[in-house]
C-alpha positions in Angstrom: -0.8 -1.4 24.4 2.7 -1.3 25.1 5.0 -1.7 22.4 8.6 -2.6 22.2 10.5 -1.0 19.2 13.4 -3.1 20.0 11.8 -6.5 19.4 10.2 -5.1 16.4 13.5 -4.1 15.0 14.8 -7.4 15.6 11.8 -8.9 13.8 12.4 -6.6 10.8 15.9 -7.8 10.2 14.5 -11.7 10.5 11.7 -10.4 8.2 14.1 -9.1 6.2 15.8 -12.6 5.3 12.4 -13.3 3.2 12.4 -11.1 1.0 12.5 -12.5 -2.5 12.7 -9.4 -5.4 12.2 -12.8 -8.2 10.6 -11.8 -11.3 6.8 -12.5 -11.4 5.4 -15.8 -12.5 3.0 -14.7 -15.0 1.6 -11.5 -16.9 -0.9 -10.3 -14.0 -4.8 -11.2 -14.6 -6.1 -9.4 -11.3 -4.3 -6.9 -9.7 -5.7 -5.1 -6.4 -4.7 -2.3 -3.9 -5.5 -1.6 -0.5 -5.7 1.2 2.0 -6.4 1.8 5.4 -8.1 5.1 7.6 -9.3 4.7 10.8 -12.2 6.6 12.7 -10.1 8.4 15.1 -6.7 8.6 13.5 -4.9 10.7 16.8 -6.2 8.0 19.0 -4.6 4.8 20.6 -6.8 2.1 20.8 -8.9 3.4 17.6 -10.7 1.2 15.2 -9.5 0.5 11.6 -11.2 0.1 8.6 -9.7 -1.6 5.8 -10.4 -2.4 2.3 -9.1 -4.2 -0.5 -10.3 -3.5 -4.7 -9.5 -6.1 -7.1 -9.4 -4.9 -10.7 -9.3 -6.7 -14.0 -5.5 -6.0 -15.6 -5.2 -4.1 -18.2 -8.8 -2.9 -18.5 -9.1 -1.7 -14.8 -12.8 -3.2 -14.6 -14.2 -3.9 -10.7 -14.1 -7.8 -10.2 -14.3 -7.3 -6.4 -14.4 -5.2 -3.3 -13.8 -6.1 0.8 -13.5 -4.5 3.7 -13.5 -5.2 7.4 -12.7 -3.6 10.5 -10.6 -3.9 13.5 -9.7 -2.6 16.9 -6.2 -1.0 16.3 -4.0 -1.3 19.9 -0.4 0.1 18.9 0.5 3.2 18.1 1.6 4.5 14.7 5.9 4.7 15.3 7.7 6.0 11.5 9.4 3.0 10.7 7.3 0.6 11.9 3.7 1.1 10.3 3.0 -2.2 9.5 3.0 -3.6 13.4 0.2 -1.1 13.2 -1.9 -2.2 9.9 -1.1 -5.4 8.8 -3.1 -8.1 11.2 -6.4 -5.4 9.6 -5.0 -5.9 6.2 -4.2 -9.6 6.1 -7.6 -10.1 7.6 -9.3 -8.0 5.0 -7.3 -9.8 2.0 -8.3 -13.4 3.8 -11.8 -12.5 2.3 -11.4 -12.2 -1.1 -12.8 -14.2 -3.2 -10.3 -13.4 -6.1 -6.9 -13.5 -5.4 -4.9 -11.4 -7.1 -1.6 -11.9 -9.0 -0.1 -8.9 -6.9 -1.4 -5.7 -4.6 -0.2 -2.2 -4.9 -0.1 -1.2 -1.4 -0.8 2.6 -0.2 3.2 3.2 1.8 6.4 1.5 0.7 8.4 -1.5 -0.2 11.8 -1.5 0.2 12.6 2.2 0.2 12.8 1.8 4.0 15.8 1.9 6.7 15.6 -1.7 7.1 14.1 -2.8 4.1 10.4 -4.0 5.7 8.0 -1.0 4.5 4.1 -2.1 4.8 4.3 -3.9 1.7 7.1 -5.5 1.6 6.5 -6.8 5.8 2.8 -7.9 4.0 4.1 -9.5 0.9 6.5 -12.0 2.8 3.3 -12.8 5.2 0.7 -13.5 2.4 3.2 -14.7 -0.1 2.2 -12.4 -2.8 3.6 -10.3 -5.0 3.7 -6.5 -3.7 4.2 -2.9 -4.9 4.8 0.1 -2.3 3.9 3.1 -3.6 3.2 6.2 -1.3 2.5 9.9 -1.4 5.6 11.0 0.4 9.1 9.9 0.9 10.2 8.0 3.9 13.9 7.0 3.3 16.2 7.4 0.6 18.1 10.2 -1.0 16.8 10.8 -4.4 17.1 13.6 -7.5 13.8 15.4 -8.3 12.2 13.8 -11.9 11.0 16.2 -14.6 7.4 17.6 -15.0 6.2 15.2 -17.5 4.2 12.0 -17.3 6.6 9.0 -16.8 10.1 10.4 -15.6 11.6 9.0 -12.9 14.8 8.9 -10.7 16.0 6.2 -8.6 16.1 5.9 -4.7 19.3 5.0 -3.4 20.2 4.2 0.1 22.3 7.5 1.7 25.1 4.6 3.7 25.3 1.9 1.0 24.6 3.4 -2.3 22.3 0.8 -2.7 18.9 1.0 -5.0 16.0 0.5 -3.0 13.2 2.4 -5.0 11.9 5.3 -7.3 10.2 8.6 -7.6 7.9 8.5 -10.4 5.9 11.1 -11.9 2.8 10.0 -12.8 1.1 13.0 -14.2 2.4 16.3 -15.5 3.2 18.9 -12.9 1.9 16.6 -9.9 4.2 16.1 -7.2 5.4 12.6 -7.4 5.0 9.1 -5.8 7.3 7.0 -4.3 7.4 3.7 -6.2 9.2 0.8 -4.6 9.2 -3.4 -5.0 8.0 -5.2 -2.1 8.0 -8.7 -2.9 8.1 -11.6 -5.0 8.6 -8.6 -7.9 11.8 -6.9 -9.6 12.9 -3.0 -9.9 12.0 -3.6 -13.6 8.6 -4.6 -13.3 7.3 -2.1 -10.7 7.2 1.1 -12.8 5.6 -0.2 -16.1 3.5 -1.8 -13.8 2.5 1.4 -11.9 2.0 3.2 -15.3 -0.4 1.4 -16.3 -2.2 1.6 -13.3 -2.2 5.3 -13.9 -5.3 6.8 -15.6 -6.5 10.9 -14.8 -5.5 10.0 -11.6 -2.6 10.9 -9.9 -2.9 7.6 -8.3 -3.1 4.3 -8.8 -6.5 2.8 -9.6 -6.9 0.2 -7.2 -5.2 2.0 -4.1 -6.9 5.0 -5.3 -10.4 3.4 -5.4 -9.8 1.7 -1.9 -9.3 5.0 -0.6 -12.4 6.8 -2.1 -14.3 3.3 -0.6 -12.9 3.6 2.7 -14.4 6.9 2.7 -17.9 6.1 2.2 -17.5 3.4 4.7 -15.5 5.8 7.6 -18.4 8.0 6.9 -21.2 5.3 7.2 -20.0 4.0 10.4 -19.6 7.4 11.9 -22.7 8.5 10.5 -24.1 4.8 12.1 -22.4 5.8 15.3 -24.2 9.2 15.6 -27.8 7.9 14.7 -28.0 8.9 11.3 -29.1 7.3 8.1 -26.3 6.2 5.8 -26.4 5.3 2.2 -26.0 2.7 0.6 -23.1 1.4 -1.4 -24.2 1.9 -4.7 -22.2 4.9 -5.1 -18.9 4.2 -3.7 -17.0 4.8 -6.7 
């Protein structure tokens, strides 16, 4: 599938008109995170598999996990990532049966050129509150926080000076995540509410669980695929 990075530009800066950093509504209830993988990740068409957890906040208890697939046509550009993921991702969240008050999404928020990361360019589309927070920078210039648990350093924009995000170490002597708002959610609220998201994991719990889910599942289907027995779910965490 041909795609044009010029009308997709364009639609970022329209997109980018929505964005709403408003503090949230209410103390979050239900608070879930998604990923994505895909069976053939060097491949264009490929097919996705997506998958949302929704946990119970602050206990972190399972309330409810979804997943679905689909055929992925465009190709991943930087920059542009959610033209590639989100119709899999908004179908997959279309399923749940709790909605939750916001997701923590596996990429960014803000901290991106034009301001419309993966969950930022989701959170205007579902209307729901959104935190980016990836494994690896993708825009920004940005001091290195301490070692310990909790530091953190702002993202700034290189041409404008301009806040757009933060590096956040969420373990001791663990390289960092990237830790931006995406929307309907303030610069104030996204790291206490990625702390205590935080448990022995480097991670988040419910991006981190979605990933170790889509795993089981990329596994089954290719196992499915090859003729082989899979397991069931009963194990997926």
């Amino acid at each position: 599938m041909k795609f044009n990075l010029s009308k997709a530009k364009r639609a970022q800066k329209e997109l980018r008109k929505k964005i709403e950093l408003n503090p949230l509504k209410k103390e979050p209830k239900l608070v879930a995170g998604c990923d994505l993988t895909f069976l053939d990740p060097y491949k264009t068409p490929t097919l996705g598999i997506g998958a949302f957890v929704v946990l119970k906040w602050p206990e972190l208890s399972l309330v409810e996990v979804q997943w679905e697939v689909l055929e992925i046509k465009i190709p991943y550009y930087p920059g542009f990532l959610a033209f590639r993921e989100i119709p899999l991702l908004v179908k997959t969240f279309r399923k749940l049966k709790n909605k939750p008050d916001v997701v923590i999404v596996d990429g960014h928020g803000i901290a991106h050129p034009r301001r419309l990361g993966i969950a930022t360019h989701f959170g205007i589309v579902e209307k729901v509150p959104t935190v980016g927070c990836a494994k690896k920078p993708l825009y920004g210039k940005f001091k290195e926080p301490c070692k310990e648990k909790g530091c953190y350093e702002k993202i700034v924009d290189p041409k404008t000076q301009e806040l757009i995000g933060f590096v956040l170490r969420t373990k001791n002597n663990v390289k960092p995540v990237y830790v931006s708002p995406g929307n309907l959610i303030t610069f104030e609220e996204v790291i206490p509410l990625v702390n205590s998201l935080v448990t022995k994991y480097k991670l988040p719990e419910p991006t981190r669980l979605a990933h170790n889910y889509l795993q089981k599942i990329r596994k089954g289907i290719q196992n499915a695929c090859n003729g082989k027995p899979t397991n069931s779910d009963k194990s997926l965490f």
